[in-house]
MARDREN-204654 format. One line per field, with one value per atom (N, C-alpha, C, O): residue number from 1; residue in one letter; atom name; x, y, z. Coordinates in pm, 1 decimal, padded with zeros to 6 digits. Layout:
! MARDREN-204654
seq	c(NUM;...)
type	c(a;...)
atom	c(CA;...)
c1	c(X;...)
c2	c(Y;...)
c3	c(Z;...)
END
This chain:
! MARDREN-204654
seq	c(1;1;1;1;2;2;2;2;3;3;3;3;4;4;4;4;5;5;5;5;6;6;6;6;7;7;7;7;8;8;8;8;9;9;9;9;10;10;10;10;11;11;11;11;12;12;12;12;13;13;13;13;14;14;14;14;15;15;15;15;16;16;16;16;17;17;17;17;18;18;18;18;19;19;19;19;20;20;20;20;21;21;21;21;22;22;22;22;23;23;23;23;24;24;24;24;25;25;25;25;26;26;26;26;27;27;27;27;28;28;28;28;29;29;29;29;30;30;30;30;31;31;31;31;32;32;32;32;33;33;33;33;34;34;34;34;35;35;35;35;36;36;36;36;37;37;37;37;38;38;38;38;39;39;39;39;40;40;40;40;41;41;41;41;42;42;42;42;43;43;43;43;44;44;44;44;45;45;45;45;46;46;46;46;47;47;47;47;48;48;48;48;49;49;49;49;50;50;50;50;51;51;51;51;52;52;52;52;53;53;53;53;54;54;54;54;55;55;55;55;56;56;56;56;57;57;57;57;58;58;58;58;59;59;59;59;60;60;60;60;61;61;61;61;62;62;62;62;63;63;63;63;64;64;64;64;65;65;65;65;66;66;66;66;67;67;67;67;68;68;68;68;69;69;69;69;70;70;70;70;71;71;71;71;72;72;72;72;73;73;73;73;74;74;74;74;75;75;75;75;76;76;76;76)
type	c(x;x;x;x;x;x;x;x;x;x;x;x;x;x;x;x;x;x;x;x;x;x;x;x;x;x;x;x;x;x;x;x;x;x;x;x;x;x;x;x;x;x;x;x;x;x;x;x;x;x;x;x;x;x;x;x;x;x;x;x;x;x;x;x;x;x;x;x;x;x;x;x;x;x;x;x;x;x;x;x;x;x;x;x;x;x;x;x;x;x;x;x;x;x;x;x;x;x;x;x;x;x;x;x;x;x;x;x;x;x;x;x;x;x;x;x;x;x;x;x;x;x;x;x;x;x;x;x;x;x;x;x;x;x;x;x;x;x;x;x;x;x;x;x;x;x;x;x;x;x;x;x;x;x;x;x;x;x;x;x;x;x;x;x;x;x;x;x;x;x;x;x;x;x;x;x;x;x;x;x;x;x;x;x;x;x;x;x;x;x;x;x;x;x;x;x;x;x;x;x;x;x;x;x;x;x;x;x;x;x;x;x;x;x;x;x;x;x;x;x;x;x;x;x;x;x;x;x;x;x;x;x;x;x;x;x;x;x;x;x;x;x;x;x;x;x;x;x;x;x;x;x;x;x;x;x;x;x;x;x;x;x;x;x;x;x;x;x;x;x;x;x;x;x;x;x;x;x;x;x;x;x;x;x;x;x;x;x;x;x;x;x;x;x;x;x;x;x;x;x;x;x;x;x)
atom	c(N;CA;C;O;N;CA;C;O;N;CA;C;O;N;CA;C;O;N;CA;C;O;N;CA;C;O;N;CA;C;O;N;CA;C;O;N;CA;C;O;N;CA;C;O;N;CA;C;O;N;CA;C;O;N;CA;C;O;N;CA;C;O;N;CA;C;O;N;CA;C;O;N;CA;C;O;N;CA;C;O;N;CA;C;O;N;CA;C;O;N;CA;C;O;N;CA;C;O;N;CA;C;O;N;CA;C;O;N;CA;C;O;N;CA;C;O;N;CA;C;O;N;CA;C;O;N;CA;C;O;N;CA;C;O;N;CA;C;O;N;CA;C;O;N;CA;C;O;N;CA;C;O;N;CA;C;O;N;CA;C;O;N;CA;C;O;N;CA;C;O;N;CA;C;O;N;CA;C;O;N;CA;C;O;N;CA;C;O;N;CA;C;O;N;CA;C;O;N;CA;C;O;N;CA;C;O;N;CA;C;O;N;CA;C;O;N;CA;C;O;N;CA;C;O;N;CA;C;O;N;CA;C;O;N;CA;C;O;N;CA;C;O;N;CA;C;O;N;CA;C;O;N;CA;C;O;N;CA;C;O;N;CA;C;O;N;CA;C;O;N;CA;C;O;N;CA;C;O;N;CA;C;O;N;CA;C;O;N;CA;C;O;N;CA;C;O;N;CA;C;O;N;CA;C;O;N;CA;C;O;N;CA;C;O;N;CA;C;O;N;CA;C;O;N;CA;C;O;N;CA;C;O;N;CA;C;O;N;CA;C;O)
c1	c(07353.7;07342.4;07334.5;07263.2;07394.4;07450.9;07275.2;07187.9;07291.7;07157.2;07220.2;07331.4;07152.8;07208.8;07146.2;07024.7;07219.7;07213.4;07222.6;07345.4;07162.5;07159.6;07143.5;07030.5;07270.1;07309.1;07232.2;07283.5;07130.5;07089.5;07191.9;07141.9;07298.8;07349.4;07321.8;07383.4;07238.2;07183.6;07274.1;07283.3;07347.8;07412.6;07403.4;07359.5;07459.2;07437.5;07595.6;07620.4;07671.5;07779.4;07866.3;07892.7;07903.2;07991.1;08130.3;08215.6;08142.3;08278.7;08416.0;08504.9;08376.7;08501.6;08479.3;08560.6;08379.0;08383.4;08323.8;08328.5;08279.4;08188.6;08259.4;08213.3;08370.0;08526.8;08532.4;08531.2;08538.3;08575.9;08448.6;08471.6;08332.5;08191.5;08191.4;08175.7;08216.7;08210.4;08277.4;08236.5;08421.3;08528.3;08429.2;08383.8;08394.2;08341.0;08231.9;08232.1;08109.4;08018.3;08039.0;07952.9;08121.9;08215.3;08243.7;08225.8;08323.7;08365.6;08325.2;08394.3;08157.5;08077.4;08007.8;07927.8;08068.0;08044.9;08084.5;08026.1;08233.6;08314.5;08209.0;08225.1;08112.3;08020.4;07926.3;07880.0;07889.6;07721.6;07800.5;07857.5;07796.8;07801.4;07699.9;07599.2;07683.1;07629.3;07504.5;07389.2;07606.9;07540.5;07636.3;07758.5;07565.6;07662.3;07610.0;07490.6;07745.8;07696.0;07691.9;07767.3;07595.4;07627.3;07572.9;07507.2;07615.5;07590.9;07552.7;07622.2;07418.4;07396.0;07405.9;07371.9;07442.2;07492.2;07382.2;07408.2;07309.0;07239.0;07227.0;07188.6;07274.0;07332.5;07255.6;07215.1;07206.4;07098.5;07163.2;07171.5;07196.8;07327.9;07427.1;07435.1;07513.7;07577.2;07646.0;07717.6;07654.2;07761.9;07914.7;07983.0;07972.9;08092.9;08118.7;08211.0;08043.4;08111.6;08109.0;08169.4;08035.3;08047.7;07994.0;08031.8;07896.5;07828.1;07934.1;07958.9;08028.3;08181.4;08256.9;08319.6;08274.4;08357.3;08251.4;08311.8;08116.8;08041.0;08112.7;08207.4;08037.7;08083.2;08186.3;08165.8;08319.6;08455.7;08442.0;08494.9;08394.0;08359.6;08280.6;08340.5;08191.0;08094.6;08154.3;08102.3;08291.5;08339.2;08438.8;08485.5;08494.7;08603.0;08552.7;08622.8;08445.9;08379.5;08236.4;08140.6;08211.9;08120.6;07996.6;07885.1;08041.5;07970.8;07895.0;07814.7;07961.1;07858.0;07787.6;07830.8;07701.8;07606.8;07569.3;07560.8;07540.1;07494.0;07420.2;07427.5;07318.1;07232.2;07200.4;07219.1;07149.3;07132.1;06995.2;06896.4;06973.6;06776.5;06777.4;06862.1;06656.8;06620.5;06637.9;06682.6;06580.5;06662.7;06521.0;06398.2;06594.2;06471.3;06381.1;06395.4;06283.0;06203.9;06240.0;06151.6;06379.1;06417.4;06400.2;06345.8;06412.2;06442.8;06333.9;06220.9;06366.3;06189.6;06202.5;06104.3)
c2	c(08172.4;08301.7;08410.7;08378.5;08541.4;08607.3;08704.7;08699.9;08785.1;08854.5;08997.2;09003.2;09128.1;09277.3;09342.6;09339.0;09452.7;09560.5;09629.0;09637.1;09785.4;09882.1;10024.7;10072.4;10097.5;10193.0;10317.0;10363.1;10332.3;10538.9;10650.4;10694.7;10675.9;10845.8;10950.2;11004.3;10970.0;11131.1;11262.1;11307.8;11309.1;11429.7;11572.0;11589.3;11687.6;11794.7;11847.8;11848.6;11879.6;11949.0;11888.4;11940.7;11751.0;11647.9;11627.4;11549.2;11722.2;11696.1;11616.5;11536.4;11682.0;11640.0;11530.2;11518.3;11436.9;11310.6;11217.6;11096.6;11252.4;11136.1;11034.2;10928.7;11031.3;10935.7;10850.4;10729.5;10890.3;10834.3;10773.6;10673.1;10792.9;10764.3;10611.7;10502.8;10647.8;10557.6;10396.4;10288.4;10451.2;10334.5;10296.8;10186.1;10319.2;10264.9;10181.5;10077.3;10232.4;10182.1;10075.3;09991.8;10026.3;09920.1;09843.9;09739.1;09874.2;09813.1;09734.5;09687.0;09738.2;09652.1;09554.5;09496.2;09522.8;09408.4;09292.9;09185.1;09323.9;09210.3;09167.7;09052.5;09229.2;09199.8;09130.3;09040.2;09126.6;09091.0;08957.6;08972.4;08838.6;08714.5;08697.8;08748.7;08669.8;08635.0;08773.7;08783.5;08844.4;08996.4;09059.4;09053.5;09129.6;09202.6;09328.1;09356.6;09431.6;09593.2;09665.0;09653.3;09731.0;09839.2;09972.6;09969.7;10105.0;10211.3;10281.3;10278.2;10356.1;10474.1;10634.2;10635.0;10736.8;10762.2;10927.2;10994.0;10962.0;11052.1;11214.2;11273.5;11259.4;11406.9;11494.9;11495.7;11613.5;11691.5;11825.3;11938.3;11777.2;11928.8;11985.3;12104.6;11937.3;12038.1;12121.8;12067.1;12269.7;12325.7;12324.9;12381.0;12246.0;12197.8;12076.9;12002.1;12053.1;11962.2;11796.7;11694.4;11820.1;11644.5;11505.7;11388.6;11576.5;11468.7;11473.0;11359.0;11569.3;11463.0;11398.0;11309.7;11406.0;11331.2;11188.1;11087.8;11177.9;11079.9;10997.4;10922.7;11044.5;10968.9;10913.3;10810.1;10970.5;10918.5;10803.1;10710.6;10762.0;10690.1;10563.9;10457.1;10561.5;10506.8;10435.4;10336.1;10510.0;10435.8;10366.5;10296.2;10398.8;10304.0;10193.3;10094.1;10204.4;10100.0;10034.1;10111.5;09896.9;09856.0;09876.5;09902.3;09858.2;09827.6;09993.5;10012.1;10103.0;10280.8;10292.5;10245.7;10343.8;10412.1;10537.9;10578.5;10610.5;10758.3;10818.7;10814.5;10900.4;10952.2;11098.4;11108.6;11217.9;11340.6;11364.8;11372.2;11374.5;11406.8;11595.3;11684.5;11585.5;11755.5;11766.6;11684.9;11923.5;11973.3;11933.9;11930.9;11915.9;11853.5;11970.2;12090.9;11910.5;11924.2;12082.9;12168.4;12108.6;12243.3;12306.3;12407.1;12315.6;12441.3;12519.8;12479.6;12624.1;12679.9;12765.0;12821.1)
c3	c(10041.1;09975.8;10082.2;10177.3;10090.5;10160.0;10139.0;10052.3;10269.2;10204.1;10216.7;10269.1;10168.5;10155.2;10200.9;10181.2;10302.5;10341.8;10323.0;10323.9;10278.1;10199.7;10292.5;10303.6;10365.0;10446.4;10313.3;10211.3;10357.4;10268.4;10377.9;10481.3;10347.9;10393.5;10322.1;10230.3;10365.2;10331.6;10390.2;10504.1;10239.1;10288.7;10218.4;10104.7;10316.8;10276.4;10325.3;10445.9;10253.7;10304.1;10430.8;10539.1;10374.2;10464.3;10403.1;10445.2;10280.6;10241.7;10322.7;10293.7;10421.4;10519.2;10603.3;10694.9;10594.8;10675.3;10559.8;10581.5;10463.6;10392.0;10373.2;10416.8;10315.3;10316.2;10422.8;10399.5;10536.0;10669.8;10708.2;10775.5;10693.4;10706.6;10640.2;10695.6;10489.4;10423.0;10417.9;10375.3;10495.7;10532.0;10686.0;10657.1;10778.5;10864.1;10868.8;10934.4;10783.2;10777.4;10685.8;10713.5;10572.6;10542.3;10558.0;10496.0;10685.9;10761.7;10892.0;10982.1;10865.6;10954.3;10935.1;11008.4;10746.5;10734.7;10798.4;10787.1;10900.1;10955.2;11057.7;11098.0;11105.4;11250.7;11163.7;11233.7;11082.5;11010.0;10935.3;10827.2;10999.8;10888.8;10789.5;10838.6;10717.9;10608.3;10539.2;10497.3;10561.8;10502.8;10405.2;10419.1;10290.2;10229.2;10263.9;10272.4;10291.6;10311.3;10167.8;10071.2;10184.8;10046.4;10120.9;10225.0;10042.3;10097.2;09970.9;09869.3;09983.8;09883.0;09967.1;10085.4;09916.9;09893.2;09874.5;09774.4;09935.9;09882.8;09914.6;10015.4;09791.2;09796.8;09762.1;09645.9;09873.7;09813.1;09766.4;09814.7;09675.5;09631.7;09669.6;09640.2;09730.1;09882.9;09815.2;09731.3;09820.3;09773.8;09777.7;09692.0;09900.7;09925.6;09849.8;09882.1;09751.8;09661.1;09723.0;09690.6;09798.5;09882.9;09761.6;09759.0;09673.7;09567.9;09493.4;09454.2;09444.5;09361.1;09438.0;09379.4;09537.8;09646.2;09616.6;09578.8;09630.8;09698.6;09487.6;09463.4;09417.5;09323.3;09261.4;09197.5;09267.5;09292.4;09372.5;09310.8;09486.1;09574.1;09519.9;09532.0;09478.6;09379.0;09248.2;09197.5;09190.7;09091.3;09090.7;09001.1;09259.2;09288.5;09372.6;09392.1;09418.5;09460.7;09436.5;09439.4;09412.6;09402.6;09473.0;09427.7;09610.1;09710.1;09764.0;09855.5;09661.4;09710.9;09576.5;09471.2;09588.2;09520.4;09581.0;09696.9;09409.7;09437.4;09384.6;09261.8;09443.3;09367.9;09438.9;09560.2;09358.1;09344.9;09437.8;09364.8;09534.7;09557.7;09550.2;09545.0;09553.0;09575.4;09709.3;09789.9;09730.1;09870.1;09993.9;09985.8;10072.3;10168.9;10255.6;10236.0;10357.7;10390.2;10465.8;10470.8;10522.0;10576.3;10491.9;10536.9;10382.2;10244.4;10225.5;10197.9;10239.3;10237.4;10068.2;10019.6)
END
């Protein structure tokens, strides 16, 4: 039985790499024998739209998950 790894990316306005992020870190399941990768996926609102990108992502793949957090600890 394979055991799981669970990548948290925490983003804010990554529109433009979350994609490419996502295929890499993926893609390190080939190094980890007997590991499964999974990645969540966590979007603290970004206004560039990165949490529809992240969920498109999420429904074409099994292996992302996504979820919404509030805005972090910078936000005053």
């Amino acid at each position: 039985m394979a055991k799981k790894v669970v990548v948290v990316l925490p983003t804010y306005n990554e529109k433009n790499n979350i994609e490419k992020t996502v295929v890499q870190v993926l893609e390190q399941e080939k190094n980890l024998p007997g590991w499964n990768v999974e990645i969540l996926i966590a979007d603290s609102s970004s206004p560039d739209k990165t949490g529809e990108i992240a969920k498109k992502l999420a429904s074409k793949n099994s292996k992302v998950h996504f979820i919404t957090v509030g805005k972090g600890l910078g936000v005053g």
